[in-house]
Structures are given as structure tokens and as C-alpha cells.
C-alpha positions in Angstrom: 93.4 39.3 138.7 94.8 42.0 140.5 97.4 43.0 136.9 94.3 42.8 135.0 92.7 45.6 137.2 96.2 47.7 136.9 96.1 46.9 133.5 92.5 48.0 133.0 93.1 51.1 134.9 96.3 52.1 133.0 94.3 52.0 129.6 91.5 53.9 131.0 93.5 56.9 132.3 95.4 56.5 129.0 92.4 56.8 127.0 91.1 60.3 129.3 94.7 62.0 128.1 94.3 60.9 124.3 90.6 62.4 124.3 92.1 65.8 125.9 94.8 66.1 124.0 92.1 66.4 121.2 93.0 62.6 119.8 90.0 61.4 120.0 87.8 63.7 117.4 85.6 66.2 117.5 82.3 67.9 117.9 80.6 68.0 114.0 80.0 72.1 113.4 76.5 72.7 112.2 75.7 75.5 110.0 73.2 77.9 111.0 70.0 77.7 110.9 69.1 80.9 109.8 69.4 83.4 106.9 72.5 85.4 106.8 72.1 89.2 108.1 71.5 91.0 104.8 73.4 94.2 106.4 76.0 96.7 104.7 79.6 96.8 105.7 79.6 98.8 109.3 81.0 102.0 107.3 78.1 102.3 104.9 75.0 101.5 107.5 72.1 103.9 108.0 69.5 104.2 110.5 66.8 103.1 107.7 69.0 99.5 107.6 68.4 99.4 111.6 64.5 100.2 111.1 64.2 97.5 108.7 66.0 95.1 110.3 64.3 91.7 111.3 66.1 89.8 113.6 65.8 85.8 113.0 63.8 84.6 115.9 65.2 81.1 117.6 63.2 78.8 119.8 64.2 80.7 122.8 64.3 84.3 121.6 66.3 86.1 118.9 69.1 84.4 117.5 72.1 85.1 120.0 75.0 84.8 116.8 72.5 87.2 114.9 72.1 89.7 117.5 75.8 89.7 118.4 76.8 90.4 114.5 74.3 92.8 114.2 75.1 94.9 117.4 79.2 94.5 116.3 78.5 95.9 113.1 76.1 98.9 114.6 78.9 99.7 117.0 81.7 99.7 114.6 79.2 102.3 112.6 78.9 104.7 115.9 82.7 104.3 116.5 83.9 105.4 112.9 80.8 107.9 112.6 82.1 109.5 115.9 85.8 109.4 114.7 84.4 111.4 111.2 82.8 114.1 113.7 85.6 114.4 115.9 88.0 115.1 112.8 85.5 116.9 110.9 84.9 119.4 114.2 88.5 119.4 114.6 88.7 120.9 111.0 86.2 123.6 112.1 88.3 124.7 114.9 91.5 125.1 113.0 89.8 126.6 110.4 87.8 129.1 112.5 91.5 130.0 114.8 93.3 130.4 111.6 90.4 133.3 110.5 90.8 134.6 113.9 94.6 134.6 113.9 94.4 136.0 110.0 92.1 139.0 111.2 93.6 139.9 114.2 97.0 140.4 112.3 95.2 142.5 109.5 93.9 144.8 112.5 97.6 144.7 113.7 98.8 145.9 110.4 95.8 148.5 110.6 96.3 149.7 113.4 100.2 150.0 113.2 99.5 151.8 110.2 97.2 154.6 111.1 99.6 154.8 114.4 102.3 155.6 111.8 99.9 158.0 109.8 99.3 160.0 112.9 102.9 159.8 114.2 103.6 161.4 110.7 101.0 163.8 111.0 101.7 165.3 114.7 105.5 165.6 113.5 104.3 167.5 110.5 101.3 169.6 112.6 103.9 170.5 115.5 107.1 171.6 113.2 104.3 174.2 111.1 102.7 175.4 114.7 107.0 176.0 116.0 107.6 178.1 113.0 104.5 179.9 113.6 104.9 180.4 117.4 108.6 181.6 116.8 109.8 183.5 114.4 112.9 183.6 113.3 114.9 186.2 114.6 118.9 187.1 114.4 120.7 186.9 117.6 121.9 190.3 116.9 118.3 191.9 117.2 117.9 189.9 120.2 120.9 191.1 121.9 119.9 194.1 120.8 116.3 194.1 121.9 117.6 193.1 125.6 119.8 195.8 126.0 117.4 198.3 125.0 115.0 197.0 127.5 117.3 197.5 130.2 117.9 200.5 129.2 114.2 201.5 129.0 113.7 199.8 132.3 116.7 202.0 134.0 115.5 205.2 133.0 112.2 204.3 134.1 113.8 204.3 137.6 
């Protein structure tokens, strides 16, 4: 009696590792028991598809499966919409630094310009006022001119 209890026990345990092993079939799926969500693909969903959204109500509450798909597809919306703004603002900001960078350089080339136009103009202004401020005079006449000076100065003494 006592090998028909081993025996017994032997096929019982052997049975338990069959039916975890997955040996010993499975659970029948069921298919839902409500409609399909009638939403666009997450890239092409508007607020007016969220308003008129109707959740399928189950015997405890909303559909959990129904809820879950919709909230996955309303997040993968937010995530690409935010992506698209991020990018877009980016855009703006290059844009808007390359304008800066663009005018700043045509004040530089302005500027450097007029700098030039004056530097030109001063040169030309202050070699007119030297030839008006000194004439041109031989060194002969200046020697001259010296010497009589003294000479003017000595008899003055």
C-alpha cells in the first residue's frame, strides 16, 4: 500500500510540473465586448475627437482596455505635438540669431565705412589747413629773415 501512495504522489507532483510548464492548455481568450475606439492615429487627433469621445461603460466603470488605448493614443499626440513645438521654436531662434548676426555685421560694414570716410576726410581737411597755416618759403629767405632780425634787434641795443 505504501508503493501505491509513492506512486500516487509521484504522478501528482508530475502532473503540477506538466501544467506549469504550460502542457496542460490554456485559458480560451475572449474578444471584447465592446466596440472598437473609433479614434485617428495619435499623429492626426484633435481636441474635437477628445470632446466627442464616448468611453464604453463596463459593469464596473469605464472599460479599463478602452481607457488605457485611449489615454496611450492622447499621450503619444502630446508627446509628438510637443516635439513639433520644440523644433518649430527652435527654428525661430535660429532664424531670429541669424537676423541678428546678419544686421549686426551690416552695421559693422557701416560703421567701418563711414570710419574710413572720415579718416579720408580729416587727412584731406588737415593737409589743406598745413598749406594754409605755412606757406611755403625758401630756406634762403629764412636765413635771411633771421639774420636781419638780429641785426634789427642789436641796433636796437
Amino acid at each position: 500500500m505504501l508503493v501505491v501512495l509513492v506512486i500516487a504522489g509521484l504522478a501528482v507532483i508530475a502532473c503540477v510540473v506538466m501544467v506549469s510548464l504550460g502542457h496542460g492548455g490554456e485559458m480560451a481568450e475572449f474578444p471584447p465586448d465592446v466596440p472598437p475606439l473609433e479614434l485617428p492615429a495619435a499623429g492626426q487627433m484633435t481636441p474635437a475627437d477628445l470632446i466627442a469621445l464616448q468611453l464604453p461603460i463596463g459593469l464596473v466603470g469605464y472599460s479599463t482596455q478602452a481607457v488605457d488605448e485611449t489615454l496611450h493614443r492622447v499621450s503619444v499626440a502630446l508627446g509628438e505635438r510637443d516635439t513639433r513645438i520644440a523644433v518649430l521654436e527652435q527654428r525661430v531662434a535660429e532664424l531670429s540669431y541669424a537676423r541678428l548676426q546678419a544686421r549686426e555685421e551690416t552695421k559693422r560694414a557701416e560703421i567701418k565705412q563711414a570710419e574710413t570716410k572720415q579718416v579720408e576726410t580729416e587727412q584731406f581737411e588737415d593737409s589743406e589747413n598745413r598749406a594754409e597755416r605755412e606757406p611755403e618759403v625758401s630756406s634762403a629767405t629764412v636765413r635771411e629773415g633771421w639774420d636781419g632780425e638780429r641785426a634789427d634787434a642789436e641796433e636796437a641795443w
